[in-house]
N, CA, C and O atoms as a GROMACS GRO file, in nm:
protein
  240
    1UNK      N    1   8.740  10.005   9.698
    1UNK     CA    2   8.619   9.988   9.775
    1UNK      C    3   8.654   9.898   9.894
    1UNK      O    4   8.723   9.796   9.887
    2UNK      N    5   8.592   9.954  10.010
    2UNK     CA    6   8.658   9.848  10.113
    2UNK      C    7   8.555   9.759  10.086
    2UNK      O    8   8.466   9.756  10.001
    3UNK      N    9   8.601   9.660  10.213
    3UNK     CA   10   8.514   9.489  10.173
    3UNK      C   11   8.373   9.513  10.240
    3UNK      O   12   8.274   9.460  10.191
    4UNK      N   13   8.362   9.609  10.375
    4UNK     CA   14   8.191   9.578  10.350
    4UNK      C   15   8.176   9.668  10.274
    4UNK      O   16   8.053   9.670  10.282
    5UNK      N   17   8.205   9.768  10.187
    5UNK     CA   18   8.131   9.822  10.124
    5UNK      C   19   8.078   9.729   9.977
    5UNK      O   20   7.972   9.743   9.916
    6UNK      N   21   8.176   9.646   9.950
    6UNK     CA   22   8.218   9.585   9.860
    6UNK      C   23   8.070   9.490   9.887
    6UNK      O   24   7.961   9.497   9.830
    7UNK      N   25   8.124   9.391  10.012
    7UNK     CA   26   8.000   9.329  10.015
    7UNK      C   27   7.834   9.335   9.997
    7UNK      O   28   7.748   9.256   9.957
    8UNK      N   29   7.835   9.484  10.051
    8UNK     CA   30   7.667   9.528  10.040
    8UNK      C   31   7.669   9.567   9.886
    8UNK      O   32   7.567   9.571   9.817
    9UNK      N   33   7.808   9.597   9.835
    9UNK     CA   34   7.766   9.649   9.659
    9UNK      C   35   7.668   9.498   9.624
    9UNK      O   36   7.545   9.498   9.626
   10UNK      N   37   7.746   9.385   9.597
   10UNK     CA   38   7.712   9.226   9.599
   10UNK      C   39   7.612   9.195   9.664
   10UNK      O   40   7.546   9.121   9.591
   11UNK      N   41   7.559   9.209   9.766
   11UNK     CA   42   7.454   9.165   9.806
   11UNK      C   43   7.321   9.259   9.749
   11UNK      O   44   7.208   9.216   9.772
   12UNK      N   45   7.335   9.380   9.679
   12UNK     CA   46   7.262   9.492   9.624
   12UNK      C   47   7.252   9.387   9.520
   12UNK      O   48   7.169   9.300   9.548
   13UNK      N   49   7.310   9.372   9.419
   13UNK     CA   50   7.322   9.317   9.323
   13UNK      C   51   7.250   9.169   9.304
   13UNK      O   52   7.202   9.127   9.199
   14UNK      N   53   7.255   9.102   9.424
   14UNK     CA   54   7.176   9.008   9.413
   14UNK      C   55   7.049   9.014   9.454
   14UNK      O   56   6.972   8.919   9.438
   15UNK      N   57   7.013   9.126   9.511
   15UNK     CA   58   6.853   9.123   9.557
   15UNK      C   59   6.796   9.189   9.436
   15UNK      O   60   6.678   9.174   9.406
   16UNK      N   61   6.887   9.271   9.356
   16UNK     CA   62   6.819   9.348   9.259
   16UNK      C   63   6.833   9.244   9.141
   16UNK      O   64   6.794   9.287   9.032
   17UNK      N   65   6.878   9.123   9.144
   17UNK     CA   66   6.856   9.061   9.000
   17UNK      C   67   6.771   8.929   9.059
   17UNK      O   68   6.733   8.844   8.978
   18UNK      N   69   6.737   8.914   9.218
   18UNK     CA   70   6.624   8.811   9.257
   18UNK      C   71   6.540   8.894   9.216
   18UNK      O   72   6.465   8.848   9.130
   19UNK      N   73   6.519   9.029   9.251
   19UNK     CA   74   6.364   9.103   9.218
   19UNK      C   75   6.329   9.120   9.085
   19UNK      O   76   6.214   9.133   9.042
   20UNK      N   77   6.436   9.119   9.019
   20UNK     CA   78   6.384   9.071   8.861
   20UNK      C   79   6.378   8.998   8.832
   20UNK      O   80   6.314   8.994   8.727
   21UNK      N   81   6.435   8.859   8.883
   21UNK     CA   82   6.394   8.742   8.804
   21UNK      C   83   6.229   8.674   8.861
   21UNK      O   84   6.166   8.578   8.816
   22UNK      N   85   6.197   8.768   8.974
   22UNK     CA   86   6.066   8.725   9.060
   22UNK      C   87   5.969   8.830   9.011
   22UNK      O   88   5.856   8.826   9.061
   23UNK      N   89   5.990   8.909   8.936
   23UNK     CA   90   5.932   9.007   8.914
   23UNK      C   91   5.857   9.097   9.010
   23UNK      O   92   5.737   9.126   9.000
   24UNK      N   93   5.954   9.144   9.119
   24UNK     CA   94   5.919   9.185   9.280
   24UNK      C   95   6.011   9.317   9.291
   24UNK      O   96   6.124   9.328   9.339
   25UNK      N   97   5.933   9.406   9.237
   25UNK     CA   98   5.953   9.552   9.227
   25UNK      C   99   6.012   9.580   9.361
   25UNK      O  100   6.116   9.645   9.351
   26UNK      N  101   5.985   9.555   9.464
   26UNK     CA  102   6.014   9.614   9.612
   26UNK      C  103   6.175   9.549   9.621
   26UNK      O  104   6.280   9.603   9.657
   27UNK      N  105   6.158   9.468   9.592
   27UNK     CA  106   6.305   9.378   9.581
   27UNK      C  107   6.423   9.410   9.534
   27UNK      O  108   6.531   9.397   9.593
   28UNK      N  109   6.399   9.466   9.397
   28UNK     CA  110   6.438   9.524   9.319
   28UNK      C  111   6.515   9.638   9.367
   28UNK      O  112   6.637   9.636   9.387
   29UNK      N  113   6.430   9.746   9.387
   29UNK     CA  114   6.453   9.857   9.468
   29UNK      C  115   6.566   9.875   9.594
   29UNK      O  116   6.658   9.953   9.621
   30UNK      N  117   6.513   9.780   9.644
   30UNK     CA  118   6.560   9.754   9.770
   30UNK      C  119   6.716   9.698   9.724
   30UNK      O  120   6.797   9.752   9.799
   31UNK      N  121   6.761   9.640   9.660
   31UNK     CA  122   6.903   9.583   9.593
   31UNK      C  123   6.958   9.723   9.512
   31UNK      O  124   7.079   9.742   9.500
   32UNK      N  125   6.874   9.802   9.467
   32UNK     CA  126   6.947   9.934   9.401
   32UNK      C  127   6.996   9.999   9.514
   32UNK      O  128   7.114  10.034   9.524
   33UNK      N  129   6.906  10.017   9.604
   33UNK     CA  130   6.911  10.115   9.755
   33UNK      C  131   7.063  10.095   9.829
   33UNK      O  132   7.135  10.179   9.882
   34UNK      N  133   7.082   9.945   9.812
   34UNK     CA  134   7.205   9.884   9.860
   34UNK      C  135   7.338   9.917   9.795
   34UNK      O  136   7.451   9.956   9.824
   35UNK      N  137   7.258   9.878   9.683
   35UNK     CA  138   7.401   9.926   9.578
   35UNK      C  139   7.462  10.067   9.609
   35UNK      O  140   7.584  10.083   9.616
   36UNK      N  141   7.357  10.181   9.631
   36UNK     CA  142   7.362  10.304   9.602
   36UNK      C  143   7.422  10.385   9.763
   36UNK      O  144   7.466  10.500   9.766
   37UNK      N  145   7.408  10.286   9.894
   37UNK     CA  146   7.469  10.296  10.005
   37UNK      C  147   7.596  10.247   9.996
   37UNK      O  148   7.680  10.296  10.072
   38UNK      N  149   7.626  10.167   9.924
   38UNK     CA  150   7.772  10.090   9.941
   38UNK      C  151   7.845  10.179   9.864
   38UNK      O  152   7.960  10.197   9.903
   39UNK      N  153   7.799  10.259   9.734
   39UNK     CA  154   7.853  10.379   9.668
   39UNK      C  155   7.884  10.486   9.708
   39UNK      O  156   7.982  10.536   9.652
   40UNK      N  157   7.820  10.562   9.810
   40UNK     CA  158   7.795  10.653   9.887
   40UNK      C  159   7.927  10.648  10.020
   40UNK      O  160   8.014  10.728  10.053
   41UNK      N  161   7.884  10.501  10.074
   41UNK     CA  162   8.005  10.525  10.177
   41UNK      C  163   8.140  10.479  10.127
   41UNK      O  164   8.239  10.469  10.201
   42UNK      N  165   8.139  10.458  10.029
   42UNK     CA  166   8.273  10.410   9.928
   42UNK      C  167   8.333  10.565   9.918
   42UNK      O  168   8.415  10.622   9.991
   43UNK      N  169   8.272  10.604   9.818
   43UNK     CA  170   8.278  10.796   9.826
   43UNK      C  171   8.331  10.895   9.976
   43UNK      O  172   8.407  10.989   9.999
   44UNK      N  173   8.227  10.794  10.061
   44UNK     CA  174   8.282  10.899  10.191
   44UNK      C  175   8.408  10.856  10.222
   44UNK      O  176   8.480  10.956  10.232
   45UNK      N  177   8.481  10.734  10.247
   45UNK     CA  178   8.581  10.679  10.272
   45UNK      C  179   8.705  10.739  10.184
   45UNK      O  180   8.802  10.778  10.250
   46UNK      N  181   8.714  10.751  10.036
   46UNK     CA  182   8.775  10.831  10.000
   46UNK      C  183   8.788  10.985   9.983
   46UNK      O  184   8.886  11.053   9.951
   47UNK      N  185   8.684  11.015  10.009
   47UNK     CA  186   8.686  11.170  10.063
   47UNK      C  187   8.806  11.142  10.207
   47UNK      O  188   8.926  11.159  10.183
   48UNK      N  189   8.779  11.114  10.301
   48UNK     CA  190   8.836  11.117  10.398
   48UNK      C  191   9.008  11.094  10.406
   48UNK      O  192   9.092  11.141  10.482
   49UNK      N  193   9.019  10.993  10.279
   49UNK     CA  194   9.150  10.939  10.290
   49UNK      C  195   9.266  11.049  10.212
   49UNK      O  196   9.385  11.074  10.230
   50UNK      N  197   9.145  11.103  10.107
   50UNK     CA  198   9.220  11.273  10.112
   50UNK      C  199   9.246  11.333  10.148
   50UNK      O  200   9.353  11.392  10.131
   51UNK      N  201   9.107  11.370  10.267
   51UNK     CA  202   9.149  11.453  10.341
   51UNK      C  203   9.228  11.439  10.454
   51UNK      O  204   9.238  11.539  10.526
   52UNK      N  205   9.298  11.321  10.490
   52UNK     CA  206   9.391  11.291  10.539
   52UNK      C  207   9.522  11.327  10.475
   52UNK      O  208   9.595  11.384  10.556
   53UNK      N  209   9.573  11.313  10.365
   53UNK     CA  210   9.653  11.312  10.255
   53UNK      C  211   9.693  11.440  10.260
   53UNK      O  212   9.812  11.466  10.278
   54UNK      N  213   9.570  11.566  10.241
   54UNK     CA  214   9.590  11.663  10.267
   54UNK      C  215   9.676  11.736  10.418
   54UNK      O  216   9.742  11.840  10.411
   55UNK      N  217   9.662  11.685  10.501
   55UNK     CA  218   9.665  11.736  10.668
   55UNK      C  219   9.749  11.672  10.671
   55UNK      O  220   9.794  11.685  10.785
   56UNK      N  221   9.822  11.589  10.607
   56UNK     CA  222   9.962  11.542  10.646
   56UNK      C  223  10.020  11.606  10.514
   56UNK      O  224  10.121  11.643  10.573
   57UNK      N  225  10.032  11.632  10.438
   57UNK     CA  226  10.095  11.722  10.375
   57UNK      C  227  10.113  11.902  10.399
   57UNK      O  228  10.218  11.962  10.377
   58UNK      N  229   9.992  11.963  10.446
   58UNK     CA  230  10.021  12.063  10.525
   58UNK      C  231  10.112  12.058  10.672
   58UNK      O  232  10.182  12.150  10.717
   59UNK      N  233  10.095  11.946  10.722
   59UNK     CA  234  10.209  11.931  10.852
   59UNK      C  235  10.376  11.877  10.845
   59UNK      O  236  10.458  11.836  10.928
   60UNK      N  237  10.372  11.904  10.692
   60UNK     CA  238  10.554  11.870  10.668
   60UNK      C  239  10.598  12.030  10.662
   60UNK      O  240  10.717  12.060  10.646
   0.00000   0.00000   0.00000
């Protein structure tokens, strides 16, 4: 995982366990949402680094 992705995982994580310890549903949410973007472009980043992997292996 790169580091901002890394970071927004962590900062997901802490808004989603302030919104539970405040019992602040929106909060909550909003720290999953994060989590679930930092997952997403984690995913895209290694898609890519394949498909790099790939295109230099077809060009040998």
């Amino acid at each position: 995982m790169a580091l901002g992705d890394k970071l927004n995982d962590m900062a997901g994580k802490a808004k989603e366990a302030a919104g539970k310890a405040t019992d602040n549903d929106r909060l909550k949410a909003e720290g999953q949402g994060d989590q679930a973007q930092a997952k997403v472009s984690d995913t895209v980043n290694d898609v890519k680094d394949h498909a790099a992997g790939l295109k230099d292996s077809f060009n040998k």
